[in-house]
C-alpha angles and dihedrals in degrees: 000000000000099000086186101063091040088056098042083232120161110260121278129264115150134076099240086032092092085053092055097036087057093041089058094044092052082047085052099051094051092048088053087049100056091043090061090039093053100035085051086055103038084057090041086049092055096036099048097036103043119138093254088048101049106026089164123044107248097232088203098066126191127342112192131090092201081115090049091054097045093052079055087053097041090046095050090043095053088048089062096046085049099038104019099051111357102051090042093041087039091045091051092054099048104027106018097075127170114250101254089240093068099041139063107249114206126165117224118202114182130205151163088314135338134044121265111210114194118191131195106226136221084321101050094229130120126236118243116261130218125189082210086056091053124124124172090210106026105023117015109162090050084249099188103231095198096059116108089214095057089053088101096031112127123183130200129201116230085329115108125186121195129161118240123248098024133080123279112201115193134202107210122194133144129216100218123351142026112275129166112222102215127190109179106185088048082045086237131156138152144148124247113211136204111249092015142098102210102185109207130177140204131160109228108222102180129058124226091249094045094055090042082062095056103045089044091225123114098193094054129110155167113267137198122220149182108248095185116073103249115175140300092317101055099109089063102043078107115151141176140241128196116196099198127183106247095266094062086037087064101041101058100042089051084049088048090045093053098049086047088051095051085045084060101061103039136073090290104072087031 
């Protein structure tokens, strides 16, 4: 069965992606199953206890406990889809991380409106960040220039790199507002809050050329977008994701780190 097409889902592209996807068809299914229950005895109600059916109150009631059955079955029902599927997929998101050594580690600063991708550079640290630092334009993530650590610090604007096949860990913040950084296709979505560093992760599992392929279309890619409705510009905080194979991976971000390393010893870290 091709959950993704009954559901009219994007298509997948994430390692946990196939679990959620499940745990929203079998939620789903039980939905579908309570609204015909409820819509056959809500006809049954009006049909059986109408006022011609029934001219005098029946002081005995209803004896059956078949109700009383069928809240059992929801409720149980309901304790598997909580137990069984939400809390394991939920407690691997939040307290199953990758060690940092086998993921790739980005910081994510939203803002009106655009997205904001700091990356850590050849020595996987990340460079120190100072609100006094911060320039909208220049420097809008606060990025400390006189940090060692920030030396080979690079920053993109709405364009995200991440190799395929291995975790992605992601720092989300925002500068001003709340926003709600989305990624459909990783089934990925989580707000970025003013004042606060939500860590997220995901494992990408198809390449951006591999997806072009399928879809038949060159131009296409993965985009990121808010998701939380954040002023005037919101239609437009649209980024982009580029899921590349290790060897691209690589490559841009030497070519990144270069051009961050020419940046450091010019003007512009004087």
């Amino acid at each position: 069965m091709d959950i993704q097409k009954l559901l009219f889902l994007p298509d997948l592209a994430s390692a946990h992606g196939g679990d959620l996807d499940r745990l929203t068809f079998y939620i789903h299914i039980l939905m579908a199953i309570l609204f015909l229950g409820w819509g056959t005895y809500f006809i049954v109600a009006l049909t059986k206890f109408r006022a011609s059916a029934n001219p005098v109150a029946n002081p005995d009631g209803v004896q059956s406990h078949a109700s009383s059955y069928i809240e059992v079955a929801v409720v149980l029902a309901e304790a598997v889809l909580l137990l069984g599927f939400s809390v394991p997929l939920w407690a691997a998101r939040v307290d199953q991380f990758p060690a940092d050594k086998d993921a790739t580690r980005v910081r994510v600063v939203a803002q009106q409106f655009a997205w904001n991708i700091h990356y850590p550079g050849p020595d996987g640290i990340f460079g120190k960040t100072d609100i006094k630092q911060l320039d909208s334009q220049s420097n809008p993530i606060g990025l400390d220039k006189n940090d060692p650590a920030a030396k080979d610090d690079f920053t993109t604007v709405n364009q995200l790199h991440l190799p395929v096949d291995k975790p992605a860990i992601v720092y989300l913040s925002s500068l001003d507002v709340i926003h709600s950084f989305g990624l459909q296709e990783m089934r990925v979505k989580q707000d970025a809050i003013p004042g606060l560093v939500t860590p997220i992760w995901f494992q990408p599992t198809v390449t951006s050329d591999e997806m072009k392929k399928r879809k038949g279309d060159d131009k296409w890619s993965y985009e990121i977008s808010c998701a939380q409705l954040c002023g005037l510009g919101h239609y437009r905080m649209k980024g982009f994701v580029t899921i590349d194979t290790a060897e691209q991976y690589a490559a841009w971000t030497g070519e990144q780190a270069k051009a961050a390393a020419e940046a450091a010893s010019g003007d512009a870290w004087e």
